[in-house]
C-alpha positions in Angstrom: -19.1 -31.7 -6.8 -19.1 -27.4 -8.1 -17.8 -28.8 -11.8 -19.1 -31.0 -14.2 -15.3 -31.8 -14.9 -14.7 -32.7 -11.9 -17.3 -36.4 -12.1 -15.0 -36.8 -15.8 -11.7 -36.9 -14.0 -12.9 -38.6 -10.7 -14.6 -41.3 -13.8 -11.6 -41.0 -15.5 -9.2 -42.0 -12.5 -11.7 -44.8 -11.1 -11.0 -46.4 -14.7 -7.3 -45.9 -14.3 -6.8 -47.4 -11.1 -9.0 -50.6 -12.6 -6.6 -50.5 -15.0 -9.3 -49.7 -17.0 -8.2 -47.2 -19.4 -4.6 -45.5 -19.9 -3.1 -41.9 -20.8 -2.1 -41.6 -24.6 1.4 -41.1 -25.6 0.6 -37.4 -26.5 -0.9 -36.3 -23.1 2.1 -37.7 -21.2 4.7 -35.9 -23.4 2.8 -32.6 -22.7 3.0 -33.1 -19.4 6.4 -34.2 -19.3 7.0 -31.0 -22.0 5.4 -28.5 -18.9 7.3 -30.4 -15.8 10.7 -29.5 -18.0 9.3 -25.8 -18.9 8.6 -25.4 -15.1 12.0 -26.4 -14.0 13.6 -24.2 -16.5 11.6 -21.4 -15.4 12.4 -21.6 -11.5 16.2 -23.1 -11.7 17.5 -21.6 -15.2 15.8 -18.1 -15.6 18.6 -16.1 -13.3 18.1 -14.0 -10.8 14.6 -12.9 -9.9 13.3 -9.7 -11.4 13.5 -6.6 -9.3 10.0 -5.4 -7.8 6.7 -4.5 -9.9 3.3 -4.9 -9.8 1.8 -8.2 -11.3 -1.2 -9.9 -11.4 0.3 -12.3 -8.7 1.1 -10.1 -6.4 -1.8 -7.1 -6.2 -3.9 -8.9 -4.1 -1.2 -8.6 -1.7 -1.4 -6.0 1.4 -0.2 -2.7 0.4 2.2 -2.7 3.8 3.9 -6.0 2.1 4.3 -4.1 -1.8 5.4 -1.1 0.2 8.5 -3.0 1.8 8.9 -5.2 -1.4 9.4 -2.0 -3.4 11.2 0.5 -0.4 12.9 -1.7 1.8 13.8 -5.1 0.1 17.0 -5.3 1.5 15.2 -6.1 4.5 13.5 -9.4 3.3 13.6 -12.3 5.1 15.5 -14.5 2.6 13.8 -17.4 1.2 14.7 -20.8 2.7 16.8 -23.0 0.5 13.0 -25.4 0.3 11.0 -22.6 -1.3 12.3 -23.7 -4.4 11.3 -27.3 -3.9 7.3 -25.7 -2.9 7.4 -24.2 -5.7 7.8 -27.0 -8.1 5.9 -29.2 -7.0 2.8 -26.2 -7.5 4.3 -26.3 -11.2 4.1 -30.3 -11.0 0.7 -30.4 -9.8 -0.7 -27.8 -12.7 1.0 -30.5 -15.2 -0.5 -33.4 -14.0 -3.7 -32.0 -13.7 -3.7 -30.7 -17.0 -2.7 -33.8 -18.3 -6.0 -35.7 -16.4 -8.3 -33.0 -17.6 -6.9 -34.0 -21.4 -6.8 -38.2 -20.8 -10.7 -37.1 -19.4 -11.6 -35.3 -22.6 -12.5 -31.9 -20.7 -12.1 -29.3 -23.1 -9.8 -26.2 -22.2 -7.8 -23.8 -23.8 -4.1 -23.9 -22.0 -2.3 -21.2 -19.7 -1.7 -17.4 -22.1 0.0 -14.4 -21.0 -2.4 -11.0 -20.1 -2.4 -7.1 -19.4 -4.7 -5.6 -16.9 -4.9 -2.3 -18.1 -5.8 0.3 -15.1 -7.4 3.7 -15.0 -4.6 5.9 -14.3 -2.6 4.0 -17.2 -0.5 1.4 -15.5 -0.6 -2.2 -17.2 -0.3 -5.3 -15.0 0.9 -8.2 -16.7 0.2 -12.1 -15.7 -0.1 -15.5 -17.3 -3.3 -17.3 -16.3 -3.5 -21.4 -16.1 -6.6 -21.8 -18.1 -9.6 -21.1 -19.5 -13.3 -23.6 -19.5 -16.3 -22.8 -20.3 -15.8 -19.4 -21.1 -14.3 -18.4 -17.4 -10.7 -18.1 -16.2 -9.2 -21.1 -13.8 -6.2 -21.4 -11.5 -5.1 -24.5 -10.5 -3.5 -24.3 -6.8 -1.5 -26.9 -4.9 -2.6 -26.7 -1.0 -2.2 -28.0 2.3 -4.5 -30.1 4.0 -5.2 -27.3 6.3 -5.2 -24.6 3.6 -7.3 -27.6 1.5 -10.1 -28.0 4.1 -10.2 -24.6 5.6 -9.1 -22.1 3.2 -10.1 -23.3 0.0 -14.1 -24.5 1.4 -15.6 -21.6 -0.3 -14.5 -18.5 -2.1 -16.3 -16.7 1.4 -14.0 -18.7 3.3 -11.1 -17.9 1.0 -11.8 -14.0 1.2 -11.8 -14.2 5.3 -8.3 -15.1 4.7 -7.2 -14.4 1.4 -3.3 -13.1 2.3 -1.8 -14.6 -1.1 -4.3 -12.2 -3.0 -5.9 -15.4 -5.0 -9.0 -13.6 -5.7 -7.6 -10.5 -7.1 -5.0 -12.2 -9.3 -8.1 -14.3 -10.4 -10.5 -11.3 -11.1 -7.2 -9.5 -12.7 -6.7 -12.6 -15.4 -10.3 -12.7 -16.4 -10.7 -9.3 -16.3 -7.4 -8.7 -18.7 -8.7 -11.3 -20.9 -12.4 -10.3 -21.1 -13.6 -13.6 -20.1 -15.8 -14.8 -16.9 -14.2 -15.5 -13.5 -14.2 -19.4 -12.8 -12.7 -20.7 -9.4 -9.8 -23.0 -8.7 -9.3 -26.4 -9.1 -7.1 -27.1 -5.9 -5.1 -30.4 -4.9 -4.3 -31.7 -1.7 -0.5 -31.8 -2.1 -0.5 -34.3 1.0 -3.2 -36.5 -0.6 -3.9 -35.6 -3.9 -7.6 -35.2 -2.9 -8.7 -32.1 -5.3 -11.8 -30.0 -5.8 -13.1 -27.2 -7.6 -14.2 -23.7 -5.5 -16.2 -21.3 -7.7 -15.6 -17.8 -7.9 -18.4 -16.9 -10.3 -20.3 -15.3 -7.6 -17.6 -12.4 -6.7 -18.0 -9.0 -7.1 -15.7 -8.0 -9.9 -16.0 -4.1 -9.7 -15.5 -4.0 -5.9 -12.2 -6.7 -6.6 -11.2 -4.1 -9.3 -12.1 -1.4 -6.9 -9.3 -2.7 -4.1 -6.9 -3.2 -7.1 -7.0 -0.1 -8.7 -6.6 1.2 -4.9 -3.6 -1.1 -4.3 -1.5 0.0 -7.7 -2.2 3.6 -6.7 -0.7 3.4 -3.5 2.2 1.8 -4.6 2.7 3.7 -7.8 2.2 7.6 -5.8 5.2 6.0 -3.0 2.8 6.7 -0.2 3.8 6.5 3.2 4.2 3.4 4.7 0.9 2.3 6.7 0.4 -0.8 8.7 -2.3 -3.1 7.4 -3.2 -5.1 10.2 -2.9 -4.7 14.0 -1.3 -7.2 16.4 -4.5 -9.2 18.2 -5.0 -10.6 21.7 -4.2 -14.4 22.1 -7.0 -16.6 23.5 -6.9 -19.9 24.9 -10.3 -21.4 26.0 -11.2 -18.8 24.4 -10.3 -16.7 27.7 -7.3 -13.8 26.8 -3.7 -14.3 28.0 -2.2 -10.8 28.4 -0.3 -11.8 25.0 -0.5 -10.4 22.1 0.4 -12.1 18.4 0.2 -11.6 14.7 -3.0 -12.4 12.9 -2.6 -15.2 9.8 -2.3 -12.4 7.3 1.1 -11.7 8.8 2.3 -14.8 9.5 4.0 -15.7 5.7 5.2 -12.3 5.7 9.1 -11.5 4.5 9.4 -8.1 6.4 7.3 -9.3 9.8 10.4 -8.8 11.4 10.8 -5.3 9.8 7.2 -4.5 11.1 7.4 -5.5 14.5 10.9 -4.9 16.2 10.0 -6.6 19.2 8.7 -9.7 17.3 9.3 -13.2 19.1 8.5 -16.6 17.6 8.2 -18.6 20.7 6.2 -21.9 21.5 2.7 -21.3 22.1 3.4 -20.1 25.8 -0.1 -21.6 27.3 -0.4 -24.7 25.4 -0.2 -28.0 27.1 0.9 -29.8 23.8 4.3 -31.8 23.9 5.2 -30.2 20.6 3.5 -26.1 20.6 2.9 -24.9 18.0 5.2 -22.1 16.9 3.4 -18.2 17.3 5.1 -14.8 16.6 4.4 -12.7 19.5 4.7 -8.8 19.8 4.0 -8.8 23.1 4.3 -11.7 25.8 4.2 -11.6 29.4 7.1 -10.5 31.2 7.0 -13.0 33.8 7.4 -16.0 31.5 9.9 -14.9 29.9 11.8 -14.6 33.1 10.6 -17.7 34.3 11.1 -19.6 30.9 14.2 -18.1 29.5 14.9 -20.8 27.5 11.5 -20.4 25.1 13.2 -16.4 25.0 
């Protein structure tokens, strides 16, 4: 365990499940009171706000911000379930919240920030919480993004196409306090965890942000980010070539790459592929597969 908060709720759950222990009247109406606030927010608030830099988003590749802001019309639109995915992040936070209070961890609740910049611009945000002094997000994951993504804050910043640490340095940062981590639950198994991010390097986070926002803000010219990369399997090249995972989540992929093609992995042996986007595929099996085209 990276959280001495962690052994309370794991203690505190072990109790429950004994049937041990219970959570008071006051802790469940808050969490009931944040469930309602979250549903308000993502079914009742109107249409989403036209583009601008906020702490969620400037973390985000500039090639991404530059379509958001130039080219939204463009955007792949958001399947009907993103709503749903969405929710259940807001559910999660409440809950765990609301086992942090039945567990008597102290922490001061979620308050709205403004990273102010060099060159003047203000980025604002709302952070989940504070402990100890530091700044904490609370994430809902996968089991992949759980176990792979979320192992470390090195293993996060391999990979880090949501722009968690940013946003993460941005809220502390805004609110003068230390950088904490995440506390992150398996949404599949409700298996959670908590990654510090104490170690990272603020400037150099602050550095790339500043960086970001002044691209955006001066309406540079679009510039691609990332590069398509060869696929492998056995670890031997195909000929192929596909998006990298920083792409794949992407709303203007399509935009990016004209030729784009989400096809079945062509060389896997699997009943059920697993789905790749492709820039570049063989000729030949396309022609001999036309179906998969």
């Amino acid at each position: 365990m990276n959280h001495h908060a962690e052994l309370a709720v794991y203690d505190y759950l072990a109790r429950a499940t004994k049937g041990e222990t219970d959570m008071a009247e006051d802790i469940r109406k808050q969490v009931a009171t944040d469930v309602e606030a979250a549903l308000k927010k993502q079914f009742s608030s109107g249409p989403r706000d036209k583009f601008k830099l906020r702490m969620s988003n400037i973390g985000r590749p500039t090639c991404q911000l530059w379509f958001e802001k130039n080219d939204p019309e463009d955007k792949t639109p958001l399947p009907p379930h993103f709503l749903i995915n969405m929710i259940i992040g807001d559910i999660v936070e409440a809950v765990f919240k609301g086992l942090l209070r039945a567990a008597d961890v102290d922490f001061k609740d979620n308050d709205n920030v403004t990273l102010k910049l060099s060159d003047g611009t203000k980025i604002n945000g709302e952070y989940d919480m504070v402990m100890d002094g530091k700044v904490d997000d609370v994430k809902s994951a996968s089991p992949w993004s759980y176990k792979n993504k979320f192992a470390s804050l090195e293993a996060l910043a391999q990979g880090d196409g949501f722009g968690y640490i940013p946003q993460l340095v941005g809220y502390a940062t805004a609110a003068e306090l230390g950088v904490g981590g995440w506390w992150v639950v398996n949404k599949a198994n409700g298996e959670f965890k908590y990654v510090d991010a104490s170690s990272v390097d603020t400037d150099e986070v602050l550095e790339r942000i500043e960086a970001t926002v002044s691209h955006i803000n001066e309406d540079k010219p679009f510039e691609r980010c990332f590069e398509a990369i060869p696929e492998t399997h056995y670890r031997k090249t195909t000929g192929n070539l596909k998006l990298g995972s920083e792409c794949g989540f992407c709303a203007f992929k399509h935009k990016c790459w004209a030729n784009l093609q989400t096809l079945p992995a062509v060389k896997s042996n699997a009943k059920e592929p697993p789905m790749v986007d492709y820039v570049f595929v063989d000729p030949q099996y396309l022609e001999d597969n036309s179906d998969a085209a």
